[in-house]
Residue frames as qw, qx, qy, qz and C-alpha x, y, z in Angstrom:
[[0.222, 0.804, 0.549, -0.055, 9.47, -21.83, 20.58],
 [0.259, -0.282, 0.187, 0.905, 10.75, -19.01, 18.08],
 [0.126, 0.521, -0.150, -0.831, 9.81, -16.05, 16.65],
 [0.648, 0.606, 0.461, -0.021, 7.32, -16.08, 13.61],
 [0.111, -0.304, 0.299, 0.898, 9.09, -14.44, 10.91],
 [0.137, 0.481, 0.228, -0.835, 7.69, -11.93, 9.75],
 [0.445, 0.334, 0.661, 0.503, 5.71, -11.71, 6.31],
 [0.084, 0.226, -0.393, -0.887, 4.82, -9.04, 3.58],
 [0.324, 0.407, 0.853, 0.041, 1.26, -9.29, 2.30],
 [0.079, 0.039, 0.205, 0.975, 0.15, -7.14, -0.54],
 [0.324, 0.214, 0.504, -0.771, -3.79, -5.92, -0.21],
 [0.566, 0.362, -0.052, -0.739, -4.66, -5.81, -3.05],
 [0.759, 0.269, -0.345, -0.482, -3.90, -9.35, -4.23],
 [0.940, -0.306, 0.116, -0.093, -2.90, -11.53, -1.29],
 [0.705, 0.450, -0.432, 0.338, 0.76, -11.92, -2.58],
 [0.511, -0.819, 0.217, -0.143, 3.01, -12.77, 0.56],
 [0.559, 0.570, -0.481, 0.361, 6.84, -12.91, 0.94],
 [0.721, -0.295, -0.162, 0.606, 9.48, -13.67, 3.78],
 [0.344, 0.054, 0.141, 0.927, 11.26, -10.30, 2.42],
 [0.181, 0.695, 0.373, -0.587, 9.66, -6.67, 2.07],
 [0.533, 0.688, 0.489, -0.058, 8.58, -5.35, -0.80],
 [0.372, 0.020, 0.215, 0.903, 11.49, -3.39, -3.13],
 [0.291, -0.141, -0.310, -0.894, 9.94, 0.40, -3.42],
 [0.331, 0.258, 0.794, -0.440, 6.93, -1.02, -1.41],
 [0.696, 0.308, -0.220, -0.609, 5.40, -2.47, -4.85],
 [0.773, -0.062, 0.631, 0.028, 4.19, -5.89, -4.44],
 [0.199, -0.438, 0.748, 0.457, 6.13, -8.09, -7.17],
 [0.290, 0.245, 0.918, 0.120, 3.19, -9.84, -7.96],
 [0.225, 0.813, 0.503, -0.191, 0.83, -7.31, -8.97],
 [0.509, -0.046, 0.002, 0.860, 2.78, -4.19, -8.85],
 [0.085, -0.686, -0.134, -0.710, -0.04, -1.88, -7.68],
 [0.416, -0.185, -0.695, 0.556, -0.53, 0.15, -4.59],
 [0.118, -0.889, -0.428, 0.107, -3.01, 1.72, -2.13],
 [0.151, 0.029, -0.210, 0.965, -1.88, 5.65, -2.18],
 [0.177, -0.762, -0.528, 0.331, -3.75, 8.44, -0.21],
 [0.160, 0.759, 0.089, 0.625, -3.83, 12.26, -1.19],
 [0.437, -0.019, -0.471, 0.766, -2.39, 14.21, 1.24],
 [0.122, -0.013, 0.084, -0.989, -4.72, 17.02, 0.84],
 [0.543, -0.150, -0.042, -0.825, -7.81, 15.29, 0.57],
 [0.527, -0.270, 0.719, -0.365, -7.59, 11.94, 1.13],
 [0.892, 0.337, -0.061, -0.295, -8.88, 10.09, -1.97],
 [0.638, -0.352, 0.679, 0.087, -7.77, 6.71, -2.13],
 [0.757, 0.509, -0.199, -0.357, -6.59, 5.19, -5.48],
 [0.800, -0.189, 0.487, 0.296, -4.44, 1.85, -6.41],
 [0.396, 0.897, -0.102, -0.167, -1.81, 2.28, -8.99],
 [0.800, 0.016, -0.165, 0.576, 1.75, 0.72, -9.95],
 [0.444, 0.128, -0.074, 0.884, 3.01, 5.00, -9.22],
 [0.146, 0.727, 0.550, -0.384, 0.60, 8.19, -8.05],
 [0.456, 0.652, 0.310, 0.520, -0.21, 10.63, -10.46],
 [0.357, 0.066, -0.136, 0.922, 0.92, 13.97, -10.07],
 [0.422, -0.175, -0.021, -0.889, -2.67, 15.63, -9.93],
 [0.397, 0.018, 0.693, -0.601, -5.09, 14.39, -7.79],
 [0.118, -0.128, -0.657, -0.734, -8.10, 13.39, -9.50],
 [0.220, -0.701, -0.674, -0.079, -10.42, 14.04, -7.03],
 [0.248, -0.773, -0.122, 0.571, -8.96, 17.91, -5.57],
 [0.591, 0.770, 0.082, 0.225, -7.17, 18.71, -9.13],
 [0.150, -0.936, 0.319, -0.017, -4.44, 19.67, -6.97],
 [0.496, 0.545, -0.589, 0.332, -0.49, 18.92, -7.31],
 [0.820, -0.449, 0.161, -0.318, -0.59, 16.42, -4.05],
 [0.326, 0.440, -0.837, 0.009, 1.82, 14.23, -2.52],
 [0.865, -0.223, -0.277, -0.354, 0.50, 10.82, -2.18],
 [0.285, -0.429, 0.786, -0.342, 1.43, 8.62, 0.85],
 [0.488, 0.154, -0.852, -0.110, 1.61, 4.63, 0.46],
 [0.535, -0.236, 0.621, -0.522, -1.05, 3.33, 2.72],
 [0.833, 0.046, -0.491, -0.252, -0.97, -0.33, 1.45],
 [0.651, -0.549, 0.398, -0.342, -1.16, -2.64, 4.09],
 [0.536, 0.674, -0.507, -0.035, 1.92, -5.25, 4.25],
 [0.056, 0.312, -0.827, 0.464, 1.67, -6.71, 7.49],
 [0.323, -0.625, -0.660, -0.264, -1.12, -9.03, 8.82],
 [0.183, -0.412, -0.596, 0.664, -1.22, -6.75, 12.17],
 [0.023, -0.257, 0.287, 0.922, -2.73, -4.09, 9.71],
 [0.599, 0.326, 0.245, -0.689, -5.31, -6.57, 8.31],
 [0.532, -0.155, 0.742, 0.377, -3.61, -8.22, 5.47],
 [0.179, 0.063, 0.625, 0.757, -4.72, -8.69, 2.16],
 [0.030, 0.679, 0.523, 0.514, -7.50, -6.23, 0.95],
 [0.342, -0.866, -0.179, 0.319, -6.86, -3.36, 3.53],
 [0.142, 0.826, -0.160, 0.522, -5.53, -0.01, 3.64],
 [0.522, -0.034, -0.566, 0.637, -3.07, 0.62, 6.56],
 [0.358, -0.695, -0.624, -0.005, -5.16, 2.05, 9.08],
 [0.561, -0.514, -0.078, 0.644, -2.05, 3.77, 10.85],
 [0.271, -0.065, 0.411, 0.868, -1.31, 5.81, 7.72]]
């Protein structure tokens, strides 16, 4: 009895791999959840923009796509993040 290995599942469109994601951007899509730092607005995107568009402010966005099923799998935000 061994180890599951492990998989990659992107949220937004169910792609799953053996391997992690280069640059967590799924291969198949190539968008991802980010999060404003400063306020929190969530948006999906292949990169974040430099200005919010919901604070107007110069924000650095954090990658909260979810990539693992322990997380939720496909159509979730990482909870942890």
């Amino acid at each position: 009895m061994g180890e599951e290995p492990k998989q990659w599942t992107c949220a937004r469109c169910g792609y799953t791999s053996s391997n992690q994601f280069v640059g967590d951007i799924c291969p198949n899509c190539g968008l991802t959840y980010w999060k404003c730092s400063k306020c929190g607005f969530l948006l999906t995107a292949p990169k974040p923009p430099e200005v919010c568009p919901e604070c107007k402010s110069k924000c650095e966005f954090i990658n909260v796509t979810c990539y693992l099923p322990e997380c939720g799998g496909p159509g979730q935000v990482d909870p942890r993040l």
